[in-house]
C-alpha positions, -999 to +999 in steps of 0.1 A: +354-298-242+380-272-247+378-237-229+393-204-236+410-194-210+422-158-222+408-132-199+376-116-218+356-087-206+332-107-189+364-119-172+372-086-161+338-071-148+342-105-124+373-095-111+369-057-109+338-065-089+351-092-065+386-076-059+367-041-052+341-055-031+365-071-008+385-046-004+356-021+004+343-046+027+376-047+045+374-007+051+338-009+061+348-039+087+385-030+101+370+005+104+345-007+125+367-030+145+388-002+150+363+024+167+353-005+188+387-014+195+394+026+207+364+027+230+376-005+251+412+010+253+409+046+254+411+048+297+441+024+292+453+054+264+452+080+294+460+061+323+491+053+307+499+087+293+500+066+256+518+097+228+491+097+201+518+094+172+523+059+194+487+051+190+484+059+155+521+045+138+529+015+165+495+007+174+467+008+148+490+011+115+496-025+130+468-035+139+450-033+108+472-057+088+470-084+120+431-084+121+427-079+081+440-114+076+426-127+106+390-120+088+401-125+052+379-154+051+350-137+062+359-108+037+359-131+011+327-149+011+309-112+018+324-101-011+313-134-033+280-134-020+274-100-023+285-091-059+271-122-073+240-124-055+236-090-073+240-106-105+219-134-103+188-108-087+201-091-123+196-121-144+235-112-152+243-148-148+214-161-165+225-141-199+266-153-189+249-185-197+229-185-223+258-169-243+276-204-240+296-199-208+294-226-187+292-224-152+326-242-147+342-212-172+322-185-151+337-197-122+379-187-138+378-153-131+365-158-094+395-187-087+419-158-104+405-135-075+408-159-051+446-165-060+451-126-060+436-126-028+454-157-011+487-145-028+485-106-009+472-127+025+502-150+021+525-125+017+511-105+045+512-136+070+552-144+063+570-105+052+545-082+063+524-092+096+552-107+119+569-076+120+536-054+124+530-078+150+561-074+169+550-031+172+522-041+184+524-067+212+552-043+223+530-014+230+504-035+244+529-044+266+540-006+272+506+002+273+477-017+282+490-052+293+502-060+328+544-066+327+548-098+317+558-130+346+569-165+336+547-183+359+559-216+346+571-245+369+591-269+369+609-265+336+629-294+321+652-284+292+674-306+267+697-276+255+719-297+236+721-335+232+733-350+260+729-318+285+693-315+303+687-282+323+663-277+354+649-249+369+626-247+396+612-211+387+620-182+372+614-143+379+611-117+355+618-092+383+657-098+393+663-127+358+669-152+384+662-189+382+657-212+413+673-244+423+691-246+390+703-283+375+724-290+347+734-327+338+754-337+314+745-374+300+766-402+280+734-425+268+717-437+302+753-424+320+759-398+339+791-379+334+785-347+358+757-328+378+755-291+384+733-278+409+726-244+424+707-222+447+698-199+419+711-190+382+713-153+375+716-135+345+746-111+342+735-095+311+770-078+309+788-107+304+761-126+284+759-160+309+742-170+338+758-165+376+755-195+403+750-188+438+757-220+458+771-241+438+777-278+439+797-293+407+799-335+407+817-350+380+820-387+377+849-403+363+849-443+362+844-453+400+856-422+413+832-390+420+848-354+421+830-328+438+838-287+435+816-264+455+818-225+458+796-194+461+798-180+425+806-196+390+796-182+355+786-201+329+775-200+294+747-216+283+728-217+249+694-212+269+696-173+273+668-151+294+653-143+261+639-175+263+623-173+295+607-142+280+590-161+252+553-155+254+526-172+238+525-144+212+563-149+204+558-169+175+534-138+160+562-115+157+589-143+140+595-143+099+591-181+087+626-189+088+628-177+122+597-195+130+611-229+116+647-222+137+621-219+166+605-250+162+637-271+156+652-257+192+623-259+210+613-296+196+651-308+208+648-290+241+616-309+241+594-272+252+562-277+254+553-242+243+565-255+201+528-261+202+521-227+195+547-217+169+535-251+150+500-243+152+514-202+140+533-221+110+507-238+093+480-209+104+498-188+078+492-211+051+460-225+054+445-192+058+454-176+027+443-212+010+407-207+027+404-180-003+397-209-028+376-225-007+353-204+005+352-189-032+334-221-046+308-221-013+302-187-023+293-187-058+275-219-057+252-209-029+248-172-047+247-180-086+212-185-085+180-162-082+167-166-041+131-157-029+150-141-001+171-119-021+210-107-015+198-102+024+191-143+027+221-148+010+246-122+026+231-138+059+238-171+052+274-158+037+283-142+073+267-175+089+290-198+067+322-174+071+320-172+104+316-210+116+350-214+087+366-183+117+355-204+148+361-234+133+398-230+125+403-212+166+387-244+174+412-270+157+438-255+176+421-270+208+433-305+193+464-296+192+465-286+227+450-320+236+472-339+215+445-355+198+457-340+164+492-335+147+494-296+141+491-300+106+465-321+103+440-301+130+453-264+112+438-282+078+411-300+091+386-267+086+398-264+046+396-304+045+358-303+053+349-273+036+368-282+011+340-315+009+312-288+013+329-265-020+327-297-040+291-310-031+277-275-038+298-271-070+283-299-083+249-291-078+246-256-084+246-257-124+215-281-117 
């Protein structure tokens, strides 16, 4: 059978209704988030002596964008259930069909929401939101957060091939690292050793500063060692990196993002974990919109005892196990029990199963 896929008026009214409804939904919600939000912050606000034009442009003009995709999801299925739950309680759907649309062509106009929508949350997640981002976690930081300490141990580098840096510890308070290493490496050989009492950086001259230093360089059979109380050197690690927080990855563009991963990967950092899990976060959230659109108008398309209330219920129930679900994956990553791509997708994979299974029962 052969559909016509130009965009009718029926066609429209869908997507006049879904698009508004979503975005009225995410007023009504971010609006709410956002007087909660000021009434958990506002002592740190005063305490801090925060300038309201601060609050308003580097705060919550970026916050909204940050927790609008974060729920998009959730906004999504609210606004399916609702709007065509409304329908159905109309017998709007029932007359759709008995004009000859079939519930596959009923469902075009939603999936050409549902692209809309993941398009705008896809561009939000790689042009708009890592910048907003980067406003934000800086005035937390101004403003609410305690300064920021590397608390890390023990860190082992590769920063090049070949080269392996050690430091003991770091502090955020003087830029100094503690019993510093740096080997250089020909396969399994050894070709010289730097050690010192602490690495300091001059952020004049752009390098780090030994204290102490012992320099052994091995040449055939023969060992040279140089020691002294100062040398600079120049490293590709910089203190930028020993600033990298968690957050970090939130504030990068995707080509900065993917640079990240490569250096972090070859220095073998532990902390790629979170700009992996970040990378594939932005696009399997925007896909979600798809998704979650065939859940919704399969559970919805049809008239309940309940009314919209069971079915807006069961909408928030759904939308918010998809939220907890995809926070959740990331645990296996953490474990190492999943690649990062494969746990970021797992949530779409399986309710991806669920869209299908109701899809093809709801015309029954």
């Amino acid at each position: 059978m052969r559909y016509n896929f130009n965009i009718t008026k029926i066609d429209r009214y869908i997507i006049r209704k879904f698009i508004g409804t979503y975005f009225f939904a995410i007023l009504l919600i971010i609006g709410i988030v956002i007087i909660f939000d000021i009434s958990e912050k506002i002592d740190d606000f005063v305490d801090k002596s925060a300038p309201l034009n601060e609050i308003i442009f580097d705060y919550y003009a970026n916050f909204v964008p940050y927790y609008m995709n974060m729920f998009s999801p959730m906004f999504v299925f609210i606004a399916v259930i609702f709007f065509t739950s409304k329908l159905a309680a109309n017998s709007e759907i029932i007359a759709i069909l008995a004009g000859g649309i079939s519930f596959k062509r009923m469902m075009y106009p939603y999936m050409l929401s549902a692209f809309a929508i993941a398009a705008f949350s896809l561009v939000l997640n790689l042009f708009v939101i890592p910048s907003a981002n980067k406003g934000r976690i800086d005035f937390e930081q101004k403003y609410i957060k305690k300064k920021f300490e590397n608390s890390n141990r023990n860190m082992h580098y590769q920063i090049s091939p070949g080269t392996f840096m050690y430091m003991e510890s770091f502090s955020t308070w003087n830029n100094t690292g503690y019993k510093f290493t740096l080997e250089s490496l020909d396969g399994h050989k050894i070709i010289s050793k730097l050690s010192a009492e602490s690495a300091q950086w001059d952020s004049v001259k752009g390098c780090w500063s030994l204290r102490n230093y012992h320099l052994r360089e091995y040449m055939g059979n023969s060992e040279v060692i140089t020691t002294g109380r100062r040398l600079d050197t120049a490293l590709v690690i910089t203190v930028d990196d020993f600033y990298r927080r968690k957050k970090t990855v939130e504030t990068l563009n995707y080509p900065q993002l993917n640079e990240l991963i490569a250096t972090q990967q070859m220095r073998g950092d532990q902390m790629v974990k979170f700009a992996l899990i970040e990378k594939h976060t932005r696009v399997a959230l925007p896909f979600s919109a798809f998704i979650l659109t065939v859940i919704g108008v399969s559970l919805s398309s049809q008239k309940r005892r309940g009314g919209i209330g069971l079915n807006i219920g069961i909408g928030i129930a759904l939308s918010f196990s998809y939220i907890l679900f995809m926070r959740f994956s990331q645990m296996f990553v953490h474990t190492d029990t999943l690649p990062p791509f494969v746990a970021i997708w797992l949530p779409n994979i399986l309710f991806a199963v669920v869209a299908v299974v109701l899809y093809r029962m709801a015309p029954k």
